[in-house]
N, C-alpha and C positions, 0 to 999 in steps of 0.2 A: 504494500500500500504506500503510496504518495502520501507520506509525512506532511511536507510541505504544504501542501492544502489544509486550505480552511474547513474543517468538518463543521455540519448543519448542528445547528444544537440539538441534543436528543441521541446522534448519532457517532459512535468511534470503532473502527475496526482496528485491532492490534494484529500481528502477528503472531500465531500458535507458541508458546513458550515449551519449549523440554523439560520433561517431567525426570525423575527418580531414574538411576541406571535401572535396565530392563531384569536383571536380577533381583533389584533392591524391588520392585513389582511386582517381579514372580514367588517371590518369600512373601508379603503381603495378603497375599493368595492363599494363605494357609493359615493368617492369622487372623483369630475371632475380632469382630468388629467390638465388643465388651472387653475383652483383654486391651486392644489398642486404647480403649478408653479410660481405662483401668490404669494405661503407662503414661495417659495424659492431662491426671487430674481427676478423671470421671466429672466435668463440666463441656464438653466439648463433644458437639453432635447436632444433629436434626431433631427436630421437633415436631412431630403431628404428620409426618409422613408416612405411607404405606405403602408395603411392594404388591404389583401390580401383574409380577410372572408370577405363576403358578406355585414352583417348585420351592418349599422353602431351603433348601439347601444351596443355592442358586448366590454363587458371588459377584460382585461386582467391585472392580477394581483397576484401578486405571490414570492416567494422566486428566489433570481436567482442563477441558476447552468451556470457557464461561464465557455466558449470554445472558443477558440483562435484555429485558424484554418491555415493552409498555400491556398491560396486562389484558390479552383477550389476543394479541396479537404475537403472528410468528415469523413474520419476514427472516429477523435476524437469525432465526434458529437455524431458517434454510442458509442462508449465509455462512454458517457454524459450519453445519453439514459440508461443505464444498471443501472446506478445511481440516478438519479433522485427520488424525493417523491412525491405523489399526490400534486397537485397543486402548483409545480414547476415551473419558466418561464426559460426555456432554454435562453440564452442570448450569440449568436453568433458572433465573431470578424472574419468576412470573407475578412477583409482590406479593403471593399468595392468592389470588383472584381463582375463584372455581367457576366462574360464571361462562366461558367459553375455553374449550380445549383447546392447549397448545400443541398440542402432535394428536397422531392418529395413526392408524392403519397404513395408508400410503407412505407417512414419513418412515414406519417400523421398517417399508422394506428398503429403504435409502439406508439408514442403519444397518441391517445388516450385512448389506453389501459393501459398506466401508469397514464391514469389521469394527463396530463401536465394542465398546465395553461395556457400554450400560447409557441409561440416563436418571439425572437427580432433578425432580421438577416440583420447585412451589409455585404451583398452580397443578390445572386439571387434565386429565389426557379423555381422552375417548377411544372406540373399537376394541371395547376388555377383551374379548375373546381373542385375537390378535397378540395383544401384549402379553395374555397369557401361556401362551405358546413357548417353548423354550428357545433359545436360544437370544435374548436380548433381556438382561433386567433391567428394570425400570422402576424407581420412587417418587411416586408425586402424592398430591395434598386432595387429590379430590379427580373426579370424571362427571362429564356430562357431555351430550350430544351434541350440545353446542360446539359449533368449529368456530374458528376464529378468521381475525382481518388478516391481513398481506400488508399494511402501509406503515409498519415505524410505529416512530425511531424505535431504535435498540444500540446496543454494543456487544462487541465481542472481544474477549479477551482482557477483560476488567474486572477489578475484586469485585466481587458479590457479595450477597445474603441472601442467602435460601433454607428456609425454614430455622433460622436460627444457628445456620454454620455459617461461618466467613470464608471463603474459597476464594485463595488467588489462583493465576493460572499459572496451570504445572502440578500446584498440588495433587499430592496422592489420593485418592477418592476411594475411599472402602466401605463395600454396604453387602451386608449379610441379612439375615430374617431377623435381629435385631435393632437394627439401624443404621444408619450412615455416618462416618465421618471423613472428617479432609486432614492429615498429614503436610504439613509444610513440606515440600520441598528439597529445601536445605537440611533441615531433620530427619529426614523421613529414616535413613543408617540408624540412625541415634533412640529414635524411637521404637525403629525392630527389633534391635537388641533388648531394650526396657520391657518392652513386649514380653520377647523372649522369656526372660529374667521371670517375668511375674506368671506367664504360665509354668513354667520349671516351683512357680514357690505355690502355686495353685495344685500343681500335680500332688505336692507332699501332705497339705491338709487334705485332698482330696481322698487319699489313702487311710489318713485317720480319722475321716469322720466315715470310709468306709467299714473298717477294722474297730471301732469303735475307740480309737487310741488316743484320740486329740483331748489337748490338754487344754484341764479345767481354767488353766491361769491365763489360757489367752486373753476370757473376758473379763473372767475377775479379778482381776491387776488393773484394768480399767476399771471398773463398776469401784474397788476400794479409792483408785483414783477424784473418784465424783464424789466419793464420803460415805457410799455405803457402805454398814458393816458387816463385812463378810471377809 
């Protein structure tokens, strides 16, 4: 894109930003979307989304290509789509608006012919049957039959808010059956490891609270903490 030019207000196209090495992706792919949250505070996530394919065991994960949308409308998204790289997660700021759908049926099959990784959408989609189908997941806030306009503005490749995550582009995009969240970028190493770490320390109670071996002081060393006496 011609930098140099004055863009219309309303309107900014970026150029697709490079996400996480394609390894540091592929390990993401294995880790639970609650563990990653788990290595990042447990405040950081989507809010009030639902997956909308089938299958729950159905991951999604991927580079994010962001679109900031005027709400009911999808030009920009089709503009996304022309850019996007195999294994992409589209990541949609529809302001939340459920009153016309921003994708549908006909986009699903644009998608899977670029090889998307998924899409993250606050707003609504339409054609359930479609999107429930395997091979594309997809999280948004709402469906109805209503489709949407073609006229603007939007941008691409711009920090977001959707559903109450912040996604720059590039960030890592991981969404399992319990939710979505975005990985920095520059972290994303740093945070698989942390990951790592807290499932390896989740495997160990998980063994004691099967064996019934877990120890009583975990909570009540806290609870005499609060002042109770025990």
């Amino acid at each position: 894109m011609n930098t140099a030019k004055s863009w219309p207000p309303g309107y900014r196209i970026h150029p697709r930003a490079e996400g996480p090495a394609a390894e540091i992706v592929a390990a993401f792919k294995e880790m639970p979307v609650a563990a990653i949250g788990d290595s990042m505070s447990r405040n950081v996530g989507t809010v009030g989304l639902r997956q909308y394919h089938a299958r729950l065991d159905s991951v999604l994960c991927g580079p994010a290509v962001t679109v900031r949308v005027r709400p009911g409308d999808n030009l920009m998204i089709h503009k996304a789509l022309m850019m996007v790289q195999p294994g992409d997660v589209l990541v949609i700021d529809g302001g939340g608006d459920v009153s016309q759908a921003l994708v549908g049926g006909l986009m699903r099959t644009t998608c899977l012919f670029k090889k998307l990784g998924g899409l993250v959408i606050d707003g609504a989609i339409r054609d359930l049957t479609e999107w429930a189908e395997d091979g594309m997941p997809i999280f948004a806030k709402g469906h109805t039959h209503r489709g949407p306009s073609k006229d603007g503005p939007g941008e691409v490749n711009v920090p977001v808010s959707c559903a109450g995550l912040v996604v720059m582009p590039g960030d890592l995009v991981v969404g399992d059956a319990d939710g979505v969240i975005a990985v920095p970028a520059a972290e994303a190493a740093d945070v698989l490891l942390k990951t790592r770490a807290h499932l390896a320390k989740e495997a160990k109670i998980r063994e004691t609270n099967r064996t019934g071996t877990a120890d009583p002081e975990r909570f009540d060393a806290v609870l005499r903490e609060k002042g109770l006496p025990i």
